[in-house]
Wavefront OBJ file of the C-alpha trace (Angstrom):
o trace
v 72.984 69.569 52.002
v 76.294 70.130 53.530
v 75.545 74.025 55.114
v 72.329 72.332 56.636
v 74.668 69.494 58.042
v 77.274 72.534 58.954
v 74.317 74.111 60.452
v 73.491 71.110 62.467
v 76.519 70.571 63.527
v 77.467 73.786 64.445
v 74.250 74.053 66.565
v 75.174 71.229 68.352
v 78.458 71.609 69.320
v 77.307 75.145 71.047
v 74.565 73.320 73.040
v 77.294 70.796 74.221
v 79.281 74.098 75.188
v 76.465 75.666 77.058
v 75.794 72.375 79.147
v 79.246 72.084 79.561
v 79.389 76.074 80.671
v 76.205 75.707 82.558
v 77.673 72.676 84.786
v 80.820 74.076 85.567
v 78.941 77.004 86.825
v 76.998 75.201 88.785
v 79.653 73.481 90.288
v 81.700 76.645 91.077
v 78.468 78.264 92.661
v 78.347 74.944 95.003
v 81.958 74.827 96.225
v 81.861 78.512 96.442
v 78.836 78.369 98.811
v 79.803 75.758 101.020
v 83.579 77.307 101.333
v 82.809 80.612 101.582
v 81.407 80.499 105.061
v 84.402 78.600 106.716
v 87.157 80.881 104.776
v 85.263 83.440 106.425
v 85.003 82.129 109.960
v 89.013 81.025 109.432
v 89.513 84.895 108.691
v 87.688 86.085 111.531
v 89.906 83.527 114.064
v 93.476 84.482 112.514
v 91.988 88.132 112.909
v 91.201 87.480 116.452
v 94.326 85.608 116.846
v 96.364 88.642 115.540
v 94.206 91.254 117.674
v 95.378 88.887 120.980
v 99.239 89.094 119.883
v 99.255 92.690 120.029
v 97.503 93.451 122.907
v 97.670 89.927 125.073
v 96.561 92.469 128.185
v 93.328 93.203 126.849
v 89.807 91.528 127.938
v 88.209 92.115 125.086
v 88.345 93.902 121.633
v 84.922 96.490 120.770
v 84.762 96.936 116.521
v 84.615 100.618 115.856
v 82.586 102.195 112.491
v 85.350 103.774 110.045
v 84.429 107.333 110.264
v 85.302 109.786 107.520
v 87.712 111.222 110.604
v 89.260 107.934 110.939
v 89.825 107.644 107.065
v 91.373 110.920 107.435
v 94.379 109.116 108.954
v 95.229 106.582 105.922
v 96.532 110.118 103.731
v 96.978 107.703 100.752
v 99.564 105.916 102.845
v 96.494 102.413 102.617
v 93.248 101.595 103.959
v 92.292 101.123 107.403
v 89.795 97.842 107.026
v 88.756 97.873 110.441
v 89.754 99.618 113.583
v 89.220 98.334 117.579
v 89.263 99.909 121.268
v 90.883 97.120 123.540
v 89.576 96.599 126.838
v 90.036 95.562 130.187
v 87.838 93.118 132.140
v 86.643 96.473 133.521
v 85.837 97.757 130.429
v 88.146 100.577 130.206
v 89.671 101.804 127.378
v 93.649 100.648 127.635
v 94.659 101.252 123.791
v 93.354 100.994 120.343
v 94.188 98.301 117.418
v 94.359 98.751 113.976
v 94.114 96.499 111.097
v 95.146 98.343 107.605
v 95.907 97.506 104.117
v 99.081 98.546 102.436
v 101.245 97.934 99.708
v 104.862 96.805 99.078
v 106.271 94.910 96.424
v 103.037 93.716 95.603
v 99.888 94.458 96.787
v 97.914 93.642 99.990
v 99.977 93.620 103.308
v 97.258 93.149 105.929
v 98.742 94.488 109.457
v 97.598 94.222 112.863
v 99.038 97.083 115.110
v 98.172 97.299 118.627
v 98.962 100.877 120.038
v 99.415 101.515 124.180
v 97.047 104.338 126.087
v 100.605 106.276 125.639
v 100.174 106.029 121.676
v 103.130 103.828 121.010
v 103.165 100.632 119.602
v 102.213 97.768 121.963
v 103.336 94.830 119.032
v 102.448 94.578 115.028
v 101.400 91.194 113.541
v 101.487 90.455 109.933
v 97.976 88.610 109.085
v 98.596 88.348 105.203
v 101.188 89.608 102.365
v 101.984 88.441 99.117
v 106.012 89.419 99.313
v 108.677 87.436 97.761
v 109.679 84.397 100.191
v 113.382 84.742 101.165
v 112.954 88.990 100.814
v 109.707 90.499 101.532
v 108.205 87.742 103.532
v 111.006 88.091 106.055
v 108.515 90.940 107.351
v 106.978 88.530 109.153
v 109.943 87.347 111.420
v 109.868 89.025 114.938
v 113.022 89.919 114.253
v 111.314 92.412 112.031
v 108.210 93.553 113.329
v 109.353 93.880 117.324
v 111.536 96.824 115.984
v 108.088 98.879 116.013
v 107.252 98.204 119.580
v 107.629 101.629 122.003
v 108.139 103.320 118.962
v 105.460 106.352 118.163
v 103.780 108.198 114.975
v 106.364 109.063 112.578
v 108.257 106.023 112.114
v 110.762 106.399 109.122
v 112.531 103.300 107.192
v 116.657 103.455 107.298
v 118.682 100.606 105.559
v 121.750 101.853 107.592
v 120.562 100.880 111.033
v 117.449 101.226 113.715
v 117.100 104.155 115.550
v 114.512 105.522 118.266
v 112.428 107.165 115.045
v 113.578 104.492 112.218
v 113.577 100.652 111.992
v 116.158 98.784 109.787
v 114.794 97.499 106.068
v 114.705 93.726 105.398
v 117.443 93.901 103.271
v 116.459 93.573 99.554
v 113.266 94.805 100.509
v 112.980 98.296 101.428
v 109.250 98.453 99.301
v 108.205 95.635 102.078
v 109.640 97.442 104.677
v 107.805 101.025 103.505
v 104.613 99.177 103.066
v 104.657 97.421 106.831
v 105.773 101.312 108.442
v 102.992 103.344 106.009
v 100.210 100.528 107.599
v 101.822 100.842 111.620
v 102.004 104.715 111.210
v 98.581 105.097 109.586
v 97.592 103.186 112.930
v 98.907 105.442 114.892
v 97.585 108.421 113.631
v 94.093 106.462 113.629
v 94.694 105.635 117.024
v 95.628 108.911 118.545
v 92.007 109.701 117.124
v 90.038 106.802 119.124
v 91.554 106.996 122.010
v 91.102 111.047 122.313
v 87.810 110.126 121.855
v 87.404 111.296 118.418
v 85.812 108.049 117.211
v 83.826 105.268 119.269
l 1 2 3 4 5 6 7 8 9 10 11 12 13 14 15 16 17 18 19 20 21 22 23 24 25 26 27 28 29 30 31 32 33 34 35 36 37 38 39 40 41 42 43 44 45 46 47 48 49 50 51 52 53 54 55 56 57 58 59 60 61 62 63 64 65 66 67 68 69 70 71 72 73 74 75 76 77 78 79 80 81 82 83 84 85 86 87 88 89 90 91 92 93 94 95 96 97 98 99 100 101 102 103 104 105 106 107 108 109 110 111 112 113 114 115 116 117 118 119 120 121 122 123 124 125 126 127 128 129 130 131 132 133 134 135 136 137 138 139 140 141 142 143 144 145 146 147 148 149 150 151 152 153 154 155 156 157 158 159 160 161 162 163 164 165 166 167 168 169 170 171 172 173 174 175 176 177 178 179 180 181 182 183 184 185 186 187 188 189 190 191 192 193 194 195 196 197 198 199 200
């Protein structure tokens, strides 16, 4: 009498489980739909925000398709997520931006780099890192980031002092620092390739 009861018991307390699974899923499914859309449109407008820092000159910003040539340009240094020709209100070509994804500390330091006709860096913009606050999060300070503009492929990290080839690390966060250069240097190399024409 008791196993039956056990039985019983034991089936009930799983159905309980399952509703209780089954409603929380639900739920998730229903926040996630109605969030999703506006995270996404948030996204985009920080993205467009970003796009305007760099290159506050241009008109208007043309998406490009990531070619296998383009890729060529990341050389395990990140990921390019999406790549840009800036305009004029002409529509000429007056420079190329960049958005890639690199690593420092931790993973996932989205940058923004806008690079001049002349390949050099018109201005970098951090859109989203995960970096220790009071270290690696300093690399969003412009402080930090205007050290790239005018500067052109090639750029090395020093934690003695900027030079016309190097910036200066944050200090206590040289990874950071790395990760921010690999993403602006894979830009340029990607945009020395759009704006010879090689892609778009």
């Amino acid at each position: 009498m008791s196993d039956k009861l056990d039985v019983k018991e034991i089936i009930k307390v799983g159905a309980i489980l399952f509703v209780i699974t089954a409603l929380a899923a639900a739920l998730l499914g229903f926040v996630n739909a109605n969030t999703a859309p506006l995270i996404a449109e948030n996204n985009i407008k920080k993205e467009q925000t970003a796009l305007k820092a760099v290159m506050p000159d241009a008109a208007e910003f043309k998406e490009l398709e990531i070619t296998p040539e383009l890729k060529n340009a990341e050389d395990g240094r990140g990921e390019i997520t999406k790549a840009y020709t800036a305009l004029d209100q002409s529509g000429r070509v007056t420079g190329a931006c960049v958005i890639t994804e690199t690593s420092g500390y931790d993973i996932g330091i989205q940058t923004v780099t806008g690079v001049n006709e002349d390949k050099t860096v018109a201005g970098v913009e951090i859109i989203s890192l995960n970096e220790t606050p009071g270290l690696g999060a300093k690399a969003t300070d412009a402080s930090f980031r205007e050290q790239y503009t005018g500067k052109s492929a090639g750029i090395g990290v020093s934690k003695s002092g900027a030079t016309d080839t190097d910036i200066q690390a944050i200090s206590g966060a040289t990874l950071t620092s790395k990760g921010v250069t690999n993403g602006v240097n894979i830009a340029l190399d990607a945009a020395e390739i759009i704006l010879e024409g090689g892609n778009g």
